[in-house]
C-alpha positions as CSV (number, residue, x, y, z in Angstrom):
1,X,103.2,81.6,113.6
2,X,101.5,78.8,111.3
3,X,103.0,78.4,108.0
4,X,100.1,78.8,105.0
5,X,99.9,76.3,102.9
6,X,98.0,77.3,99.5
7,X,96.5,74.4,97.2
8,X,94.3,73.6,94.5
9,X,91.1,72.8,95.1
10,X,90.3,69.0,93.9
11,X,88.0,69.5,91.8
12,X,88.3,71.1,88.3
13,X,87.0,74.4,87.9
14,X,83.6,74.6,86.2
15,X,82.6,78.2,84.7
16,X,79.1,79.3,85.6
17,X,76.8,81.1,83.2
18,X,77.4,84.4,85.2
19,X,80.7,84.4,85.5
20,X,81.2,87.4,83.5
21,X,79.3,89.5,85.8
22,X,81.4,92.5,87.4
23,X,81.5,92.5,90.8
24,X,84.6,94.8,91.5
25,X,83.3,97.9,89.0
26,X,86.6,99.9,90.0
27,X,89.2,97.2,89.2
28,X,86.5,95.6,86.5
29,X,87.3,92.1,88.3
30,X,84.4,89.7,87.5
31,X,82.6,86.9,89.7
32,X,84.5,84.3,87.4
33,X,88.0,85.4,88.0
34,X,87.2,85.6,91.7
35,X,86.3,81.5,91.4
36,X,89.3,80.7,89.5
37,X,91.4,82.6,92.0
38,X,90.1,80.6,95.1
39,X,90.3,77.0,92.2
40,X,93.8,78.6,92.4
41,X,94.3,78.5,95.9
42,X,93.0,81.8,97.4
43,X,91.9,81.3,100.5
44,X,91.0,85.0,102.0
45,X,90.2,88.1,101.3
46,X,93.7,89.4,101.2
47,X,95.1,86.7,99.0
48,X,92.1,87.8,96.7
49,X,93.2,91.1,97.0
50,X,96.3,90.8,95.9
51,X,96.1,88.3,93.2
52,X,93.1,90.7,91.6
53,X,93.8,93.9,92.8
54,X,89.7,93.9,94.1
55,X,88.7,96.5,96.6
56,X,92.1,98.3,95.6
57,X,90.4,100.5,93.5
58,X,88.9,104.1,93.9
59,X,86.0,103.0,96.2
60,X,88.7,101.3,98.5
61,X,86.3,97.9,98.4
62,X,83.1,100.1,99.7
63,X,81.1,99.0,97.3
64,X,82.8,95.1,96.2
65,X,84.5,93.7,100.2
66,X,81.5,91.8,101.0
67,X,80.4,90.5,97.7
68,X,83.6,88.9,96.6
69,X,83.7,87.7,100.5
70,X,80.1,86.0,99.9
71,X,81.8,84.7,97.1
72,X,85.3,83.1,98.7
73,X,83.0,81.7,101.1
74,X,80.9,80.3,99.0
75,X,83.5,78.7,96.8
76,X,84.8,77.4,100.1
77,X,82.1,75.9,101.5
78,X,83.0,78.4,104.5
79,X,80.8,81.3,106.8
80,X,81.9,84.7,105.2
81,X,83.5,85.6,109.0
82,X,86.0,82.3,108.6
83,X,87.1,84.5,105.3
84,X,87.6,87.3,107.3
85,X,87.7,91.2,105.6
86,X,90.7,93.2,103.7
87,X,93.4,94.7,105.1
88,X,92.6,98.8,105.1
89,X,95.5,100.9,104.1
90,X,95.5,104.4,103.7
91,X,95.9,105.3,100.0
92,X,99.7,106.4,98.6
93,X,100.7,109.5,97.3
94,X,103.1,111.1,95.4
95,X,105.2,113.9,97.7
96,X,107.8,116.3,96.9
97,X,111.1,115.2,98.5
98,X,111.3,118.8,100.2
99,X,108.6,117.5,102.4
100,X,111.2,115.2,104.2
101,X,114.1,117.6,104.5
102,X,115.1,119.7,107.9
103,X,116.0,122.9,105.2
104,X,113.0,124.9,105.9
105,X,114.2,127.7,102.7
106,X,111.8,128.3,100.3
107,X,112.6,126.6,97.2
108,X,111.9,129.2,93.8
109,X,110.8,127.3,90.9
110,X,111.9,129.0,87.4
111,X,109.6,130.9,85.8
């Protein structure tokens, strides 16, 4: 397995005048953060992912995977298929410890 190695990019990071436009509405991650991230040494979607927390939100990256992908790639110089797509994981929830034991009596809550 090859080892990743993250680096800056070269050149300093320049803000652009739409930088504060929103592309991750769930997470409210904005195009800007998503450049300074790959300046930082993000290289894919999953690094992005877990540095901003975008397409971890309610839509589960429905609505926001391919623009922040168009805009790695970009940053990158790179096709958006070389950036590649998140990881999908099934969403966590919270379950009653009960649910894992082999005692199958009811359990009587106090009224």
């Amino acid at each position: 397995m090859s080892k990743i190695v993250r680096t800056q990019k070269k050149e300093p990071f320049v803000p652009q005048p739409d930088d504060d436009m929103i592309i991750c509405r769930c997470e409210e991650i904005t195009k800007g953060e998503i450049r300074k991230a790959v300046y930082d040494g993000m290289t894919t979607m999953n690094e992005v992912k877990r540095w901003l927390r975008s397409g971890m939100g309610l839509c589960q990256g429905q609505t926001c995977q391919r623009l922040v992908q168009n805009i790695i790639a970009r940053e990158l110089n790179e096709s958006p298929a070389e950036v590649g797509m998140i990881q999908g994981r099934a969403p966590v929830r919270p379950v009653e410890i009960l649910t894992f034991s082999n005692n199958k009596t009811d359990v009587k809550e106090d009224e």
